[in-house]
PLY file of the C-alpha trace (Angstrom):
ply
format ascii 1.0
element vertex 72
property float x
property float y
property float z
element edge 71
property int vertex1
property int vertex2
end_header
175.13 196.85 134.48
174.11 193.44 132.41
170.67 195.06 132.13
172.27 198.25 130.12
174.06 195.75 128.07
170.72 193.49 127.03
169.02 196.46 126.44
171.74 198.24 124.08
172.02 194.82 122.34
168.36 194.71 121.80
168.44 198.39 120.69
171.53 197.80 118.25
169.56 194.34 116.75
166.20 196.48 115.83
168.00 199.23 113.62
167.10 199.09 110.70
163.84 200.12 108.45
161.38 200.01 111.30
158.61 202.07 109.25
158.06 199.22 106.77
157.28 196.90 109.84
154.65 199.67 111.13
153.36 200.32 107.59
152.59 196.62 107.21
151.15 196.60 110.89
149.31 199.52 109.76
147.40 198.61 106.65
146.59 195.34 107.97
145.04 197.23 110.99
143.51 199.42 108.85
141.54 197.03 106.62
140.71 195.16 109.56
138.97 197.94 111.25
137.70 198.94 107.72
135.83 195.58 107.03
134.67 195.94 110.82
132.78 198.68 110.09
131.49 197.86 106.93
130.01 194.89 108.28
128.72 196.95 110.93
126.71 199.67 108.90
125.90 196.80 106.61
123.48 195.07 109.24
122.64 198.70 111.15
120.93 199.65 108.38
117.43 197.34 108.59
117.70 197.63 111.98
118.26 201.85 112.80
115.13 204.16 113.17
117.78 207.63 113.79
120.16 207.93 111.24
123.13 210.61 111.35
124.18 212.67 108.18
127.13 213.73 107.84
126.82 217.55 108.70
125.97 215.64 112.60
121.38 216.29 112.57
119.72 213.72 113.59
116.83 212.14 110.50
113.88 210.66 112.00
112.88 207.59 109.52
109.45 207.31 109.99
107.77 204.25 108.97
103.85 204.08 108.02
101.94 202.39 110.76
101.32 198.55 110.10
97.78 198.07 109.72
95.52 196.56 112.55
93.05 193.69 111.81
89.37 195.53 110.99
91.30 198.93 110.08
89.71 200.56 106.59
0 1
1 2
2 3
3 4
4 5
5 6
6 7
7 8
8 9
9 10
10 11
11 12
12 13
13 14
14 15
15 16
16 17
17 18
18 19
19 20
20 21
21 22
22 23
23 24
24 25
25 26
26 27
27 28
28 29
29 30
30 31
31 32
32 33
33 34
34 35
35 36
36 37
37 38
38 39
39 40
40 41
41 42
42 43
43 44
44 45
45 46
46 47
47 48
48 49
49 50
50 51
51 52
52 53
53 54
54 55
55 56
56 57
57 58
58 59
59 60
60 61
61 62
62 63
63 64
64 65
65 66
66 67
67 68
68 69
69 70
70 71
């Protein structure tokens, strides 16, 4: 029964305000992810040719043709 003990000693040790610990956890999480994505749209955006609005259709960006050498 030692393992009951450990594990009720563990239990009785953690009490205490455990949502400030996952608050913390969770705004650093969250403004990880957060400057993630920005980076992430920030460099998409040259580079994309479909881009998704936010009602979910699909925008074709369509850019003129590069001219050719001896083109009018």
């Amino acid at each position: 029964m030692r393992i009951n003990n450990v594990l009720l000693e563990c239990y009785v040790a953690n009490t205490g305000p455990k949502w400030e610990r996952a608050c913390s956890r969770k705004r650093w999480i969250s403004g990880y992810m957060c400057g993630l994505t920005h980076r992430i749209r920030e460099q998409a955006r040259s580079h994309s040719f479909d881009r998704v609005s936010t009602v979910g259709t699909v925008l074709r960006v369509r850019y003129p043709p590069t001219p050719t050498p001896g083109s009018p």
